[in-house]
C-alpha positions as CSV (number, residue, x, y, z in Angstrom):
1,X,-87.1,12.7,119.9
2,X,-91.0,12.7,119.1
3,X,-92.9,9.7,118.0
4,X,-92.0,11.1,114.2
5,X,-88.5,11.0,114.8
6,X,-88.2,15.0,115.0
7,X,-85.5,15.9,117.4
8,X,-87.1,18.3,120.6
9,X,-85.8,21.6,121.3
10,X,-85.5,22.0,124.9
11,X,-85.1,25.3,126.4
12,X,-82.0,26.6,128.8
13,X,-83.6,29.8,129.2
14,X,-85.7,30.7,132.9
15,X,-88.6,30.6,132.2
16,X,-91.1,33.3,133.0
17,X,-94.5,32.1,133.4
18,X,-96.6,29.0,132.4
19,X,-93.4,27.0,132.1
20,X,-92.2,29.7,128.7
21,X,-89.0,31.5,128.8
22,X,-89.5,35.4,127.6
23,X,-89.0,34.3,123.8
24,X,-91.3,31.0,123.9
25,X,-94.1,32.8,125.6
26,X,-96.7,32.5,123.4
27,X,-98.1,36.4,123.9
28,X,-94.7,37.7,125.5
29,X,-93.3,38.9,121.8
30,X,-96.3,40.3,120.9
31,X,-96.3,43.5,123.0
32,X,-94.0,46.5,121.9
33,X,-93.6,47.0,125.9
34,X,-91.8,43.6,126.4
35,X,-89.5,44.8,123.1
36,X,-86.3,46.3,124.9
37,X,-86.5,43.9,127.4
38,X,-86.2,40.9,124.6
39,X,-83.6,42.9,122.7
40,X,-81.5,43.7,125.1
41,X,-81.6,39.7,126.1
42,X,-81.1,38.7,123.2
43,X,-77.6,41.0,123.1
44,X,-76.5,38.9,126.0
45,X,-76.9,36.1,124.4
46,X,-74.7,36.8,121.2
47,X,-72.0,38.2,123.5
48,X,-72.2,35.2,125.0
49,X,-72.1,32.4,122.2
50,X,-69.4,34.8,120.5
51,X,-67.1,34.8,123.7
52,X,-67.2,30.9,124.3
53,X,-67.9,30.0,120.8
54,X,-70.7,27.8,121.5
55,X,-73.7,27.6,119.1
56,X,-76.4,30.1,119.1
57,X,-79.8,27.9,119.6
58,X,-82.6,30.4,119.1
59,X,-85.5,27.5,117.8
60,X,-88.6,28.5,117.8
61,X,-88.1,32.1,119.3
62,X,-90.7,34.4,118.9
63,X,-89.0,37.9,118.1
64,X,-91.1,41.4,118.3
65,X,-91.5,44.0,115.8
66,X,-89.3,45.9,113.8
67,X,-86.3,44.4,115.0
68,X,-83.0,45.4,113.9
69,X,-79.9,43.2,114.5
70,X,-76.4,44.5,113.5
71,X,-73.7,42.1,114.5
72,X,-71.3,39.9,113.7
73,X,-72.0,36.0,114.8
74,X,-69.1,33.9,115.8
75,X,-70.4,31.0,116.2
76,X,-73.1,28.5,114.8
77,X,-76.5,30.2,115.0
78,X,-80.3,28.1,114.5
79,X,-83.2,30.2,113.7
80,X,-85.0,27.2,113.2
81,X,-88.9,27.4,113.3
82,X,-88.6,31.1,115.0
83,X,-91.4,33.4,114.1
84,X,-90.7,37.1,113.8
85,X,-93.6,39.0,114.2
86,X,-93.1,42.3,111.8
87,X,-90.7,43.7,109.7
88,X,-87.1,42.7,110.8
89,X,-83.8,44.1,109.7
90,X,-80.3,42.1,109.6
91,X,-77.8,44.9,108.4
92,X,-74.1,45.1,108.5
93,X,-74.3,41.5,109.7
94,X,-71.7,38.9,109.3
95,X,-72.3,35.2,110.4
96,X,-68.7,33.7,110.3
97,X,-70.4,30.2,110.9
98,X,-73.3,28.1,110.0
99,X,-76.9,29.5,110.0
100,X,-79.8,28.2,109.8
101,X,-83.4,30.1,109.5
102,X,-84.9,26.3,108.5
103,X,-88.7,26.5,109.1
104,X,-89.0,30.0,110.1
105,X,-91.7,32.8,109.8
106,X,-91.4,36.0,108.5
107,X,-94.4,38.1,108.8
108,X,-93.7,41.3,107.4
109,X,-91.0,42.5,105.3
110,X,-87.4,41.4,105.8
111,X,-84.2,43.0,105.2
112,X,-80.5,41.8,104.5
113,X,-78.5,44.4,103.9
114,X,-74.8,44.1,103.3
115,X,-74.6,40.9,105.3
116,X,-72.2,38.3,104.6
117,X,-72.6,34.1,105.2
118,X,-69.6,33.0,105.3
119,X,-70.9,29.3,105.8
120,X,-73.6,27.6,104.9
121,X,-77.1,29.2,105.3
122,X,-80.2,27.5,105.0
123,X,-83.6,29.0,104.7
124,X,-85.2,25.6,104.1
125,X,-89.2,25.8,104.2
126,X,-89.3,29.4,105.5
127,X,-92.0,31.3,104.6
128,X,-91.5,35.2,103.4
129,X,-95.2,36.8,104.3
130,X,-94.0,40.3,103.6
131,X,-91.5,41.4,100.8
132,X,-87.9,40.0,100.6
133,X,-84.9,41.6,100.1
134,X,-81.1,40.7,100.0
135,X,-78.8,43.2,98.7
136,X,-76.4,45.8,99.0
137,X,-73.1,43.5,99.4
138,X,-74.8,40.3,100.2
139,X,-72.2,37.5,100.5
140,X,-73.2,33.7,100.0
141,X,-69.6,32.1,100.8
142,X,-71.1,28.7,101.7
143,X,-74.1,27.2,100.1
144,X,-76.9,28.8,100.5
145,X,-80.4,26.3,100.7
146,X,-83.6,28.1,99.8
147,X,-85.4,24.6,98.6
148,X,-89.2,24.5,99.8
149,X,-88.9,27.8,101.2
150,X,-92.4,30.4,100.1
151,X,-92.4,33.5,99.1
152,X,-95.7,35.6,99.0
153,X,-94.5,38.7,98.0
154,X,-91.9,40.2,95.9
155,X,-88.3,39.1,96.9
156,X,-85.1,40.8,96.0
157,X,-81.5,39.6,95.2
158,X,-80.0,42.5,93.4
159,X,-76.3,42.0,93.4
160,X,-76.0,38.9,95.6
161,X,-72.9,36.5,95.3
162,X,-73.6,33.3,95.3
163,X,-71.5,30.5,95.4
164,X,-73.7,27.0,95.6
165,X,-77.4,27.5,95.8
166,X,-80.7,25.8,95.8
167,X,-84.2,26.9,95.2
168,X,-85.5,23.6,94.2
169,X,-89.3,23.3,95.5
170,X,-89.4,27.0,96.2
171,X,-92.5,28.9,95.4
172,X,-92.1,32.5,94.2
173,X,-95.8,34.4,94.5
174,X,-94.7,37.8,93.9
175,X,-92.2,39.1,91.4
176,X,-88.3,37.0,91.8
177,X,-85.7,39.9,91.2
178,X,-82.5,38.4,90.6
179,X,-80.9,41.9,88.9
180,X,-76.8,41.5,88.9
181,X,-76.8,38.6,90.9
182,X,-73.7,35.9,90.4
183,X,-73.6,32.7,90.8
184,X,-70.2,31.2,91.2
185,X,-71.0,27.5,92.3
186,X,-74.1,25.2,91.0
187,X,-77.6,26.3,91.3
188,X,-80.4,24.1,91.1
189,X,-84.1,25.5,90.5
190,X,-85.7,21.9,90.2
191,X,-89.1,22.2,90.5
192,X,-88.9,26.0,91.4
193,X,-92.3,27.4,90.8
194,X,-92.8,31.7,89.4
195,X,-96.3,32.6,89.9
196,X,-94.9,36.0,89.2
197,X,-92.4,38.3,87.2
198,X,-88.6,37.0,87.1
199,X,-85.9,39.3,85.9
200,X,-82.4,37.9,85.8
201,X,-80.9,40.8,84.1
202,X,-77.5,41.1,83.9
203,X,-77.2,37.8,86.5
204,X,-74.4,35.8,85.2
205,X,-73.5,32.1,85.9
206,X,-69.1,32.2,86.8
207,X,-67.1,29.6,86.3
């Protein structure tokens, strides 16, 4: 724990050079080379957590570009305060435990596409640089925290089901497309702030 009480991430993984692991490394990520070598690591490690059921800790990871990820997660999973460099893609996903994505980077576009969260998933104070979409059978089971998080382009929830939610804090830039969606718990939008276009047509609140 730092001197302002944040707890310290430290890292299991071998490290490479300059003391970083292959997904710490501050340049490592950043070469579409180095981007099969990272996927295919990063493979072993869902096998991994989803074999002996033990969390997923991927804080602060740097991820390369135009990364696609179709799998199911067993296990808790932390995506805290990663950075993915380019467009990414979670598709066909299901994460049967807790996830978190607190704090992380997204810039360019990212995708969710028919990806269920079973649990709670939190995408407290992450930032959306690119657009934002989550939709084609997108399943919020748990509560899903999007308070403080930013979004600088336009962001997508056509058809999402939600059951608790929060967007309280959250800062919409671009146009906030909630087409269809349902929510079946409580949503808060305290202190939610639309720079842009909202449409909530045909979004219900269910009871």
């Amino acid at each position: 724990m730092d001197s302002r009480g944040d707890l310290r991430f430290e890292c299991p993984d071998e490290h490479c050079s300059y003391g970083y692991c292959k997904f710490h490394h501050p340049t490592y990520a950043n070469s579409d080379s180095n981007k099969a070598d990272l996927i295919e690591l990063l493979e072993q490690k869902i096998q991994q957590a989803n074999a002996s059921g033990s969390a997923l800790d991927l804080i602060g990871y740097k991820f390369p570009r135009d990364l696609s990820i179709s799998k199911e997660f067993k296990s808790n999973v932390r995506f805290d305060n990663a950075e993915f460099l380019g467009d990414t893609y979670f598709r066909d996903c299901t994460f049967e435990k807790d996830v978190s994505f607190s704090g992380a980077t997204f810039s360019g576009d990212v995708d969710f596409n028919d990806t269920n969260f079973n649990e709670k998933a939190s995408f407290e104070r992450s930032k959306f640089k690119g657009k934002a979409g989550f939709h084609e059978v997108v399943r919020f089971d748990g509560r899903a925290d999007f308070s403080h998080a930013e979004f600088n382009s336009g962001v997508l929830f056509y058809e999402v089901n939600f059951g608790d939610s929060s967007f309280s804090n959250a800062t919409f830039h671009g146009a906030a497309n909630f087409t269809e969606a349902a929510f079946t718990g409580e949503a808060k939008f305290h202190k939610t702030t639309f720079l842009g276009d909202v449409s909530l047509t045909k979004a219900a609140s269910i009871e």
